[in-house]
Backbone as a ProteinNet text record, in pm:
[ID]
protein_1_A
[PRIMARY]
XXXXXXXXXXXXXXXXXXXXXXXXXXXXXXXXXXXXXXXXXXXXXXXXXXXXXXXXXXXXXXXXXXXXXXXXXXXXXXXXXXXXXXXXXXXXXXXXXXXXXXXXXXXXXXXXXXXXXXXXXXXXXXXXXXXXXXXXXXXXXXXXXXXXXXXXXXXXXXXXXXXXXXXXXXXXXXXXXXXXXXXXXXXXXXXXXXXXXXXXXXXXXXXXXXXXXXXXXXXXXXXXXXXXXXXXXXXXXXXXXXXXXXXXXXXXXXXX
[TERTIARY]
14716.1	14690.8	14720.6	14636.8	14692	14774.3	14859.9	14969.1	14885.2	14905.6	14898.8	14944.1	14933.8	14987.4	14968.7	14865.5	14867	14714.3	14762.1	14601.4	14557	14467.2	14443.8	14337	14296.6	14193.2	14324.5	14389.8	14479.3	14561.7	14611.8	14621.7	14774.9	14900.3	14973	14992.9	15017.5	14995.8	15137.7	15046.7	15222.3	15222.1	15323.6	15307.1	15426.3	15308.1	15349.7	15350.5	15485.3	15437.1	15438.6	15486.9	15482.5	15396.4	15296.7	15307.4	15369.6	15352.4	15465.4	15362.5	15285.3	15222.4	15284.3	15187	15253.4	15158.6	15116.1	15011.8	14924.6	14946.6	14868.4	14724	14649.5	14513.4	14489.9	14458.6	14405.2	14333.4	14340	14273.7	14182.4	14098.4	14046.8	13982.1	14030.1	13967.7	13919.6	13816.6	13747.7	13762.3	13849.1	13934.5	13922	13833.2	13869.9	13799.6	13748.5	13630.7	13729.7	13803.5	13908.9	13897.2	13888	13957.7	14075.6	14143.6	14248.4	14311.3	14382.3	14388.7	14527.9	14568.8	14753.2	14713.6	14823.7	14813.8	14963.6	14969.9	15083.5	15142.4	15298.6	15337	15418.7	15453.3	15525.2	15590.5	15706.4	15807.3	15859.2	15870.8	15941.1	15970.7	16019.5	16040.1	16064.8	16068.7	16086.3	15923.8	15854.6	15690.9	15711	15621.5	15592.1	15487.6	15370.1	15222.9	15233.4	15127.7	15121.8	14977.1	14907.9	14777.9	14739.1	14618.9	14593.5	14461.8	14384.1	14264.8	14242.5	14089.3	13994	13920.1	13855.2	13753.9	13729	13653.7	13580.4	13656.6	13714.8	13726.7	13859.9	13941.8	14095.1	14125.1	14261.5	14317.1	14455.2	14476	14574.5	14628.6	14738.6	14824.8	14963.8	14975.3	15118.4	15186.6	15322.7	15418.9	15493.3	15484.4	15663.3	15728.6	15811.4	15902	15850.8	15767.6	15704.9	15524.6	15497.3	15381.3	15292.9	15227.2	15099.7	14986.3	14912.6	14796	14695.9	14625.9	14533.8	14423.6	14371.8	14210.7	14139.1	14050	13951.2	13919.6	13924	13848	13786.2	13759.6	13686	13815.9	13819.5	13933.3	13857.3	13956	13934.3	14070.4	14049.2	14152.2	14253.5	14225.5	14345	14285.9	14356	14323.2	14248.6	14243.4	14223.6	14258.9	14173.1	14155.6	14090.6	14134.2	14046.9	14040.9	13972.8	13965.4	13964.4	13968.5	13901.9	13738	13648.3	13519.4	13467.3	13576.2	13505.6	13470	13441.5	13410.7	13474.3	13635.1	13775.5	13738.9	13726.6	13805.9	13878.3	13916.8	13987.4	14138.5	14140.4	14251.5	14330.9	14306.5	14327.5	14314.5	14386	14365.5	14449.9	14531.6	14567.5	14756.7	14782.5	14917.2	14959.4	14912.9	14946.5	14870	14910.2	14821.3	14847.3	14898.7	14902.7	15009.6	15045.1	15148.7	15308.7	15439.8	15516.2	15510.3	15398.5	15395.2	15363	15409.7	15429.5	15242.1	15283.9	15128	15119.9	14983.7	14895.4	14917.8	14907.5	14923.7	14783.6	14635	14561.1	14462.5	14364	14299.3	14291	14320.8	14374.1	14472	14619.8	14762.4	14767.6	14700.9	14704.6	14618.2	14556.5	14428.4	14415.1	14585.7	14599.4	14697.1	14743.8	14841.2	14902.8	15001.6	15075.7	15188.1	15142.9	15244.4	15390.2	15474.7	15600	15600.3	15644.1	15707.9	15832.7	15908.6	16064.3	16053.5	16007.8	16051.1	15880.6	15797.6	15679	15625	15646.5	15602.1	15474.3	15389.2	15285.7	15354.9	15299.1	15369.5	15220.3	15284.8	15156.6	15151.4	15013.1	15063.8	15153.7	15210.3	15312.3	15478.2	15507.4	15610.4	15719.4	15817.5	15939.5	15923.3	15917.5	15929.6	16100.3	16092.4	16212.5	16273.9	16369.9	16435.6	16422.3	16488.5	16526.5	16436.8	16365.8	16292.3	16133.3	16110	15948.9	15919.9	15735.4	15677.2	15590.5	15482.6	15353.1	15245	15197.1	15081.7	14948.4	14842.7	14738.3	14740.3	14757.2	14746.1	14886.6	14951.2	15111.1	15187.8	15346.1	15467.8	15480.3	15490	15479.2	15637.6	15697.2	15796	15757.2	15859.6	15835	15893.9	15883.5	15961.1	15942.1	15916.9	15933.4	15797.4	15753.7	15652	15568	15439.1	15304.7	15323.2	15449	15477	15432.1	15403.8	15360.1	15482	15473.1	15542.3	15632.9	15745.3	15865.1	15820.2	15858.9	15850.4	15905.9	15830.5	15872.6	15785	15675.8	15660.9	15764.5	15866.4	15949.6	15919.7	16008.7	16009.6	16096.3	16188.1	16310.9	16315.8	16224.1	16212.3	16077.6	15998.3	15885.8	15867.1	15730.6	15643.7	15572.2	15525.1	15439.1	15333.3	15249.1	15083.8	14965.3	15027.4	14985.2	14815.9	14777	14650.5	14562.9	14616.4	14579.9	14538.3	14435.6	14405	14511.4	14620.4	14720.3	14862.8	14918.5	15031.6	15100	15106.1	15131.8	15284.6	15362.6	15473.2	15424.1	15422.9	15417.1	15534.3	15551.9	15622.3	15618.6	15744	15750.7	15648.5	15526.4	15480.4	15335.2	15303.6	15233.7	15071.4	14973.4	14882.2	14858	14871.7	14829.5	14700.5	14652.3	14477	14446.3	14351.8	14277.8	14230.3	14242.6	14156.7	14096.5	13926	13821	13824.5	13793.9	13821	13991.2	14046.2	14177.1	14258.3	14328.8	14389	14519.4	14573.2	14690.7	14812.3	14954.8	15089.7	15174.6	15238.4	15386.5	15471.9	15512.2	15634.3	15759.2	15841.1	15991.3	16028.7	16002.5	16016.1	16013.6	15976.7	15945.4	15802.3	15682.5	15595	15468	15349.3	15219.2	15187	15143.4	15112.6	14948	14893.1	14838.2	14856	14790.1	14874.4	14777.7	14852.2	14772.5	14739.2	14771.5	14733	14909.7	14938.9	15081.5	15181.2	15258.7	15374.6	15357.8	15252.5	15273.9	15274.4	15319.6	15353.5	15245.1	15249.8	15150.2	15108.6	14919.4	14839.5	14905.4	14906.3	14907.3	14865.6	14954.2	14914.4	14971.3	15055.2	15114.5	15029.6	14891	14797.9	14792.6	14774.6	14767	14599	14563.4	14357.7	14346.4	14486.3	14465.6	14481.4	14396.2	14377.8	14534.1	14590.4	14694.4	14873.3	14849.9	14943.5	14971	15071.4	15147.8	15225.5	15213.2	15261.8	15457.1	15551.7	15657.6	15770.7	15883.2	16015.3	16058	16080.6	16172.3	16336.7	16476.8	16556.4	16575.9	16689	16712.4	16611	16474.8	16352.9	16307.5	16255.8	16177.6	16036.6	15997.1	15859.4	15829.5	15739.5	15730.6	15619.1	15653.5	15539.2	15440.8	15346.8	15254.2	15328.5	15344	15413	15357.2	15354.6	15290.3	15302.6	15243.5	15274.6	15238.7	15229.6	15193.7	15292.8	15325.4	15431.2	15581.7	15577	15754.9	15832.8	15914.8	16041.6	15906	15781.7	15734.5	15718.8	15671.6	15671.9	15506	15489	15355.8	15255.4	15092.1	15021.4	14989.3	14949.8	14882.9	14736.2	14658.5	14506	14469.1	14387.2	14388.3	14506.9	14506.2	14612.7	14714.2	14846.3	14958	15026.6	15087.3	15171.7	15078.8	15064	15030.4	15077.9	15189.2	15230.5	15322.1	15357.2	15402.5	15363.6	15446	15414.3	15524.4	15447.2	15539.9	15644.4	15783.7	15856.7	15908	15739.1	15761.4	15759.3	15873.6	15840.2	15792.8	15892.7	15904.3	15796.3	15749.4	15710	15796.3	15795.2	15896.4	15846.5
11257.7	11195.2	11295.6	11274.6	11371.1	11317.5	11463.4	11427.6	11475.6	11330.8	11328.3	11474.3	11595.9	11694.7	11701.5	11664.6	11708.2	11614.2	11515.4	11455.3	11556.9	11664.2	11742.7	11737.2	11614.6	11578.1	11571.3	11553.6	11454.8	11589	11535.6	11608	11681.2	11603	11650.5	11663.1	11784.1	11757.4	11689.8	11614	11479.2	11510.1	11576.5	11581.8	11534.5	11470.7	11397.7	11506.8	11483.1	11617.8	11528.2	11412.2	11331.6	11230.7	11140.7	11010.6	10946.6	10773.4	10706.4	10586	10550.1	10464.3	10314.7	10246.6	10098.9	10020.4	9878.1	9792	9778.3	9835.2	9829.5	9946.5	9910.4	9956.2	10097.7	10135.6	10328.3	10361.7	10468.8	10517.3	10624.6	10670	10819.7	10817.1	10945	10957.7	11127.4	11176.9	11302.7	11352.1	11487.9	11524.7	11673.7	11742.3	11911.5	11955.3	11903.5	11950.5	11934.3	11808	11772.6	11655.5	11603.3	11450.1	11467	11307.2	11322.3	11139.4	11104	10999.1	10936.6	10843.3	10773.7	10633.6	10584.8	10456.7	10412	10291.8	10237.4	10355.1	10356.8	10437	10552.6	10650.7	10778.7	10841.4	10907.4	10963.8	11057.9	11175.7	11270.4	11357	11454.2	11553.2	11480.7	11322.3	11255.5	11197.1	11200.1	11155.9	11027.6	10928.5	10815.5	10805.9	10854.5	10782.7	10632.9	10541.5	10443	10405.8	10336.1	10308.9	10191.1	10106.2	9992.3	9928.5	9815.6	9803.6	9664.2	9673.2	9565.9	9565.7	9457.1	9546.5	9614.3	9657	9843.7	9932.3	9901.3	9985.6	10007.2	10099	10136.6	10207.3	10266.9	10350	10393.2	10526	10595.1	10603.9	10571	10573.9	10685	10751.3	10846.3	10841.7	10847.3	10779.4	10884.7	10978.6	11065.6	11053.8	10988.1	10959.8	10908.4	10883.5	10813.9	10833	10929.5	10980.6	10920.5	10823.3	10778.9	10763	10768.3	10878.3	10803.4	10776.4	10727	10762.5	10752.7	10797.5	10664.7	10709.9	10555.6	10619.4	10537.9	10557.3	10449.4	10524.6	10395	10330.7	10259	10156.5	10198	10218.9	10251.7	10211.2	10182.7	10081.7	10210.9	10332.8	10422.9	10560.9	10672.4	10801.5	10909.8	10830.7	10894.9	11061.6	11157.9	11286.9	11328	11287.5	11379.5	11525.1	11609.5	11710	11777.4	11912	11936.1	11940.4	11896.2	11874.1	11982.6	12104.8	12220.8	12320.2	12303.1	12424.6	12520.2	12460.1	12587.6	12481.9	12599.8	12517.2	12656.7	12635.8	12772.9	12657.2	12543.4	12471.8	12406.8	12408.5	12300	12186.1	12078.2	11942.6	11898.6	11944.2	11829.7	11836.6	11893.6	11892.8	12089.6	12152.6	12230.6	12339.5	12447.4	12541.7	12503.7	12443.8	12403.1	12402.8	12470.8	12516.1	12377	12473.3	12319.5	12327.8	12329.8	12312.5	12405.4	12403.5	12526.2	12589	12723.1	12784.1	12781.4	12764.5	12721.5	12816.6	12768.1	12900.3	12919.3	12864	12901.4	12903.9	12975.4	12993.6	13046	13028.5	13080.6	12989.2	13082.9	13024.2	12970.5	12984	12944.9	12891.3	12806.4	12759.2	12842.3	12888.9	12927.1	13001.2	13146.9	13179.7	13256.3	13242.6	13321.6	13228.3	13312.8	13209.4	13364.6	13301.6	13355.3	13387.9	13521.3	13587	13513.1	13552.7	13508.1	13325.1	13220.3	13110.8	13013.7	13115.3	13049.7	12933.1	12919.6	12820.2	12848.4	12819.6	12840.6	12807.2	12960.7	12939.1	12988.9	12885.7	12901.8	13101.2	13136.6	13236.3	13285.1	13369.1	13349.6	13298.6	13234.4	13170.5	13270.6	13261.2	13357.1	13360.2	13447.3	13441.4	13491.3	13426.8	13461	13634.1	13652.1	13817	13891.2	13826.9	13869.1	13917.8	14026.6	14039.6	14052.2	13952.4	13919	13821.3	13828.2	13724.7	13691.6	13614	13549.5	13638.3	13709.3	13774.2	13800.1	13743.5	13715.1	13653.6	13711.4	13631	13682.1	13751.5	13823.6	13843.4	13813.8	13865.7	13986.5	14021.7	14164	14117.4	14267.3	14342.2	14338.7	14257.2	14225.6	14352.5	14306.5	14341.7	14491.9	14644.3	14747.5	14761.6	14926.2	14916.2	14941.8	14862.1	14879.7	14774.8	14701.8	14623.1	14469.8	14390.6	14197.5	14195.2	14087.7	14030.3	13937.7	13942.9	13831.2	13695.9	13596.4	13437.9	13442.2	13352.8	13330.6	13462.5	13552.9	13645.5	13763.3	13777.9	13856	14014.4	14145.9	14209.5	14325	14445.5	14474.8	14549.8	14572.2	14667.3	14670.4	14707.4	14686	14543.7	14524.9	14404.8	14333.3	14213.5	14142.3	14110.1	14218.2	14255.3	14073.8	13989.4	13882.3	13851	13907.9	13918.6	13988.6	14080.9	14109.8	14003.1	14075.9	13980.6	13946.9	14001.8	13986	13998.1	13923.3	13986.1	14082.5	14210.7	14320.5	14400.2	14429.6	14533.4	14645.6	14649	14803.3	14860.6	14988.2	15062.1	15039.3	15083.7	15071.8	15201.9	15171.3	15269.3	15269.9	15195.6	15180.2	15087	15081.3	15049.6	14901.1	14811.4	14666.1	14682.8	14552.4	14460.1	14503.4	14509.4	14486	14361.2	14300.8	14194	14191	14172.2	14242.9	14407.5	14456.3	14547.2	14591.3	14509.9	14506	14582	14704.7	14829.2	14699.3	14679.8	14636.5	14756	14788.8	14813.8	14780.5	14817.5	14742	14795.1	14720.6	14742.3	14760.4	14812.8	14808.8	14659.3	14560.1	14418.2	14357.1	14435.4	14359.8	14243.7	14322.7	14235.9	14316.4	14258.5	14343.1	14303.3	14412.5	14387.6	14489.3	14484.3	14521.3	14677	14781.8	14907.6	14985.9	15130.9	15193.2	15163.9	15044.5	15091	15058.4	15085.9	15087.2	14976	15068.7	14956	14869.3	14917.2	14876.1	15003.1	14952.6	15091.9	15131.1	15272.4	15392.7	15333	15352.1	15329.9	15445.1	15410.4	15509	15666.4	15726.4	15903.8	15923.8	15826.1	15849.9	15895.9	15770	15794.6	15689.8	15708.6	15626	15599.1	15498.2	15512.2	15495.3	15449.1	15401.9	15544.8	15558.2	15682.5	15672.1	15763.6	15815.1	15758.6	15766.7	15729.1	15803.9	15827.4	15888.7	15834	15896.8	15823.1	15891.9	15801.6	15870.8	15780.6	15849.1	15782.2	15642.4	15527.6	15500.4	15499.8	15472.1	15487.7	15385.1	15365.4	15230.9	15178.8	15237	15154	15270.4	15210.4	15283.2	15367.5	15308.4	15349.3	15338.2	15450.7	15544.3	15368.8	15441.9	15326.8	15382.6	15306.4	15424.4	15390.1	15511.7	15532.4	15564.1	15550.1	15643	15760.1	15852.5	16000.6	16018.3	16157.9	16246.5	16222	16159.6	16105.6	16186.7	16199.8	16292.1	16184.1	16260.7	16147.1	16092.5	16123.4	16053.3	16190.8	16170.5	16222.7	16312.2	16398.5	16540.7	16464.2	16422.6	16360.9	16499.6	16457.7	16553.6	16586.7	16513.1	16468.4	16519.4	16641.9	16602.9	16681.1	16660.2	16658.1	16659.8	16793.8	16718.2	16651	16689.1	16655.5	16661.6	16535.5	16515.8	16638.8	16682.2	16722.8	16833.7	16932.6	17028.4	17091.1	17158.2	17193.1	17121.1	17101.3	17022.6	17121.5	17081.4	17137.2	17180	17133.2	17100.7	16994.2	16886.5	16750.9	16648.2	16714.7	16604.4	16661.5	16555.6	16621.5	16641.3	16781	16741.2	16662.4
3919.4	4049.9	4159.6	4247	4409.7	4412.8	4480.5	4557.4	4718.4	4764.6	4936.3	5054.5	5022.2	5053.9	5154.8	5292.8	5399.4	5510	5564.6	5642.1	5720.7	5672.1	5730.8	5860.8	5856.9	5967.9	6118.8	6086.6	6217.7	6269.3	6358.4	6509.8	6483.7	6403	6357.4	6223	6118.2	5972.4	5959.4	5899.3	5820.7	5679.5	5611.3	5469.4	5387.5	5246.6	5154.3	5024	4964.1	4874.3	4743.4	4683.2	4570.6	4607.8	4477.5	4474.7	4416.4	4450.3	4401	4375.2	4246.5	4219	4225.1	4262.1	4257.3	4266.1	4270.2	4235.2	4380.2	4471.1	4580.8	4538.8	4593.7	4560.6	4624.9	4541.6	4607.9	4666.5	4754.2	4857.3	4852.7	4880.9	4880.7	4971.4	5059.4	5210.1	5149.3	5228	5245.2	5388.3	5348.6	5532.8	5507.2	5544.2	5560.2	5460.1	5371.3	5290.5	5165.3	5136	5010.5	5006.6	4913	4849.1	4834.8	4952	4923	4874.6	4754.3	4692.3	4650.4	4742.2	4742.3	4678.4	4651.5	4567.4	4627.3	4708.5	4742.4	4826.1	4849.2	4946.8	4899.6	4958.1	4905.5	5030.2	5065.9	5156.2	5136	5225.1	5185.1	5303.9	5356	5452	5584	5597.2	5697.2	5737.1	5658.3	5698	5602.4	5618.8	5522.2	5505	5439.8	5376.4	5313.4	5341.4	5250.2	5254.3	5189.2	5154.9	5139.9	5203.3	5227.5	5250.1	5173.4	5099.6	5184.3	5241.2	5245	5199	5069.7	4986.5	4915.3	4992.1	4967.5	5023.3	5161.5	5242.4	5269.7	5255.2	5276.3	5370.5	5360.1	5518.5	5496.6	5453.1	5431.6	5573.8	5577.4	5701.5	5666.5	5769.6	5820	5909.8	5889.8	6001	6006.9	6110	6098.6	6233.8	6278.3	6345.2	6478.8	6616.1	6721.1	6661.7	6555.8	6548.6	6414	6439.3	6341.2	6341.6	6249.6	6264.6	6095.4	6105.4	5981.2	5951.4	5805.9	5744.8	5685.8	5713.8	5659	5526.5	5398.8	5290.5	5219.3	5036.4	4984.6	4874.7	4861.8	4766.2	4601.5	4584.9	4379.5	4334.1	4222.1	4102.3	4058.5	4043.5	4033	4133.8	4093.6	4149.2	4056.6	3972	3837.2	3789.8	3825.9	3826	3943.2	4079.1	4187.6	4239.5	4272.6	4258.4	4387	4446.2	4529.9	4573.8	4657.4	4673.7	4786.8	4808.4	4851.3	4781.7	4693.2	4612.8	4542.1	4547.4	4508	4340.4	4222.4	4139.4	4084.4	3925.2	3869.7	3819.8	3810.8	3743.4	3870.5	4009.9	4115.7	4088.6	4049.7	4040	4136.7	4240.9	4290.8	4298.1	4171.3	4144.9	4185.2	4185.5	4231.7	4309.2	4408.4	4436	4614.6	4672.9	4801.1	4836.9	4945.3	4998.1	4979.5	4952.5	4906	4776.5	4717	4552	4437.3	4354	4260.6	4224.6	4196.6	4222	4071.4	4036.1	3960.6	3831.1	3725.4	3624.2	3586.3	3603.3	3533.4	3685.6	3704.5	3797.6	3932.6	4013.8	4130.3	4170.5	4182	4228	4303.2	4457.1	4518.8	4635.2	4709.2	4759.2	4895.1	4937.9	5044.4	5097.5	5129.4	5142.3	5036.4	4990.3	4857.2	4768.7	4621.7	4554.4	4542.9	4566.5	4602.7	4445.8	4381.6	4275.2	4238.7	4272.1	4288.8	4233.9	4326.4	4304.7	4232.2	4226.8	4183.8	4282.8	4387	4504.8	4549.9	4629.4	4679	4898	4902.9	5057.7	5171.8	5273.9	5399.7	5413.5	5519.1	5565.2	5706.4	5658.8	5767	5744.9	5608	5557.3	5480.7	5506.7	5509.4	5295.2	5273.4	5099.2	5044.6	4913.3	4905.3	4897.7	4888.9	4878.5	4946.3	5072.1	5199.7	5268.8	5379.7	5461.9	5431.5	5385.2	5337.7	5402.5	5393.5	5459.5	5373	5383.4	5287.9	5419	5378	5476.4	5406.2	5403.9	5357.1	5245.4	5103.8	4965.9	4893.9	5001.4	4895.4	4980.7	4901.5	4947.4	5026.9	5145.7	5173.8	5216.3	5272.6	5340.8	5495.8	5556.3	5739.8	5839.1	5972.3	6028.5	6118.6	6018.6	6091.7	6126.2	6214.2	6289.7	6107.2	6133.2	6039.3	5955.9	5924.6	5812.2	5898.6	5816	5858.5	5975.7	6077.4	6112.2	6056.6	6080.2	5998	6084.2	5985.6	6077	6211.7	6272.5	6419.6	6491.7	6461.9	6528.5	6549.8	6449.9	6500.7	6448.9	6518.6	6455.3	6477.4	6317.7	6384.7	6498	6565.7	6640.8	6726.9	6837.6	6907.2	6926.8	6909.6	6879.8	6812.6	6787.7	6709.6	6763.3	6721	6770.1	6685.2	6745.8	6691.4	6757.3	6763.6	6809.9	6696.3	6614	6507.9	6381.4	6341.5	6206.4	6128.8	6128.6	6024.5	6114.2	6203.2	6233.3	6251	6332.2	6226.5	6345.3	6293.8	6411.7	6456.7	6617.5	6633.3	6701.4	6707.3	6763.1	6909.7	6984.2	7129.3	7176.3	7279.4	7304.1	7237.1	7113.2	7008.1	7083.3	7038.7	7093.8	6982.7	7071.1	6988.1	7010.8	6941.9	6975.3	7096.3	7126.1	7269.6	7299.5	7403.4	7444.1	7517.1	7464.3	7521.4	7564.6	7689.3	7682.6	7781.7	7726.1	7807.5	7728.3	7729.3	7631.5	7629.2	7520.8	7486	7421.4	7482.4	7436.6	7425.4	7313.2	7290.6	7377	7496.9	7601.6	7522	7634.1	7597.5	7614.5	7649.2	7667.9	7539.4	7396.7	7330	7292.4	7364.6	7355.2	7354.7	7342.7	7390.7	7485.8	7612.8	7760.5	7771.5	7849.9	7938.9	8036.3	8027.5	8043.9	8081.2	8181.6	8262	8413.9	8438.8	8604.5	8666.1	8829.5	8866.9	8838.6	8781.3	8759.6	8615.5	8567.3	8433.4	8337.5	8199.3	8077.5	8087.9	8016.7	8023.7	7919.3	7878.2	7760.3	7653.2	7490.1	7414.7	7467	7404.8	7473.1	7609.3	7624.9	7787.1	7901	7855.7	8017.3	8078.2	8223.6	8353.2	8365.7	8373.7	8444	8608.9	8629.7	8789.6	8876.6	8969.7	9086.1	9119.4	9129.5	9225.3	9136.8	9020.7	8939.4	8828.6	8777.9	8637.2	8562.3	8444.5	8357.9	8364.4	8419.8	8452.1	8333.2	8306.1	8202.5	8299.8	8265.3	8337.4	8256.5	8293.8	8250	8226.5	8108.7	7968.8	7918.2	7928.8	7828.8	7761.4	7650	7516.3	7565.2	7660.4	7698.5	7858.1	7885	8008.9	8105.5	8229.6	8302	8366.8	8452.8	8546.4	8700.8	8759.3	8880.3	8949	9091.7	9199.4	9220.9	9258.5	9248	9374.5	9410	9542.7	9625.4	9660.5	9822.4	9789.8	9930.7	9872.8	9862.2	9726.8	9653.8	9516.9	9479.6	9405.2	9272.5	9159.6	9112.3	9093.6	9053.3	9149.9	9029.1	9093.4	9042.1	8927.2	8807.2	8720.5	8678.7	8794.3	8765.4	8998.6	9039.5	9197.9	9205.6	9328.8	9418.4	9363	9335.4	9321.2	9397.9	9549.3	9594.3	9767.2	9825.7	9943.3	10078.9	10052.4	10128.9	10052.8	10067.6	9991.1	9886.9	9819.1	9702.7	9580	9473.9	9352.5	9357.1	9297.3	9275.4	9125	9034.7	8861.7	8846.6	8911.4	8884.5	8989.6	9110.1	9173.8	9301.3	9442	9535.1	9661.2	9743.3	9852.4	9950.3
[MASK]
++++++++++++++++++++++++++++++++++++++++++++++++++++++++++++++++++++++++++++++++++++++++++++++++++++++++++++++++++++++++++++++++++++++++++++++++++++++++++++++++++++++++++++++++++++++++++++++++++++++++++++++++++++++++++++++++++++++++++++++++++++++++++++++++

């Protein structure tokens, strides 16, 4: 029999990870390109599924704490053997392969995400795996955290940023060039984040360049990474593109 793992149609996922058969009549609703099939009611993680028949016509209901949420289906006398109806098979019935539940020994482990080595689970992507600084990042356990490696849960990472704009989560270095959006150059600030970079007053693009007229890429002090500054003006630092210094001559760095 399914286990009720997730109403994936609805707005918050409520999940049921057991059923709990009982003489109330069964359900099977079609939500996300799955059959999904409860018989009477089942509880767990603080959610409640239960299942309920007019007819023909039934209605898997989910309750987790102010939040409920229901599927219309058709009423059948058990659950029998339901399957997935998107096209995954390889030994998916229902009992395992979905995140929560142990990954599959014959076919593909898992429908989604990674089945954890260590504890044999099937975990979302993105889900902390066991033996310490791992994550689930595409179909496997990787190693989180430093610059090039997955992001650790929560977006975190030991050092720079979590270039989460990326197909895959990924850390970069302070200074390091994230995603672009559109044609917007993205860097990992000393802030800990990916910003926007190159014109005044924001971090210098990778390669420590400025695009904005009349700016450089200068250190600032206690951060990891340089910003773009105004240059030419005395007290500013001598433009390196033009003009160095409005008025004088550079002095190497600075202008008088």
């Amino acid at each position: 029999m399914w286990a009720l793992v997730a109403v994936v149609a609805l707005a918050a996922p409520l999940a049921c990870s057991s059923s709990t058969t009982s003489s109330s009549a069964c359900c099977t609703v079609s939500a996300g390109g799955s059959s999904l099939c409860l018989c009477g009611t089942e509880a767990t993680g603080g959610a409640t599924c239960s299942s309920s028949a007019t007819g023909s016509s039934c209605v898997i209901t989910c309750t987790q704490g102010a939040t409920n949420e229901s599927l219309s289906g058709t009423t059948s006398a058990t659950c029998g053997n339901t399957t997935s109806s998107n096209g995954i098979d390889g030994g998916y019935d229902g009992t395992c392969g979905y995140s929560g539940a142990a990954c599959c020994t014959t076919g593909t482990a898992c429908q989604g995400g990674c089945c954890d080595p260590t504890t044999q689970m099937c975990l979302y992507n993105g889900e902390q795996c066991s033996g310490g600084a791992t994550v689930c990042s595409g179909t496997t356990c990787q190693s989180c955290g430093a610059a090039g490696e997955a992001c650790c849960p929560g977006e975190t990472c030991t050092s720079g940023c979590c270039d989460y704009q990326a197909t895959t989560g990924t850390c970069v270095a302070p200074g390091g060039a994230c995603t672009s959006i559109g044609t917007e150059v993205q860097v990992c600030a000393s802030a800990g984040f990916c910003e926007s970079c190159g014109t005044i007053d924001s971090p210098c693009c990778p390669g420590q360049v400025c695009n904005e007229t009349g700016t450089v890429c200068a250190p600032v002090v206690g951060t990891t990474t340089s910003q773009c500054a105004s240059c030419g003006y005395s007290g500013e630092p001598c433009c390196t593109t033009g003009t160095a210094c409005f008025s004088g001559t550079c002095n190497g760095t600075t202008c008088p």
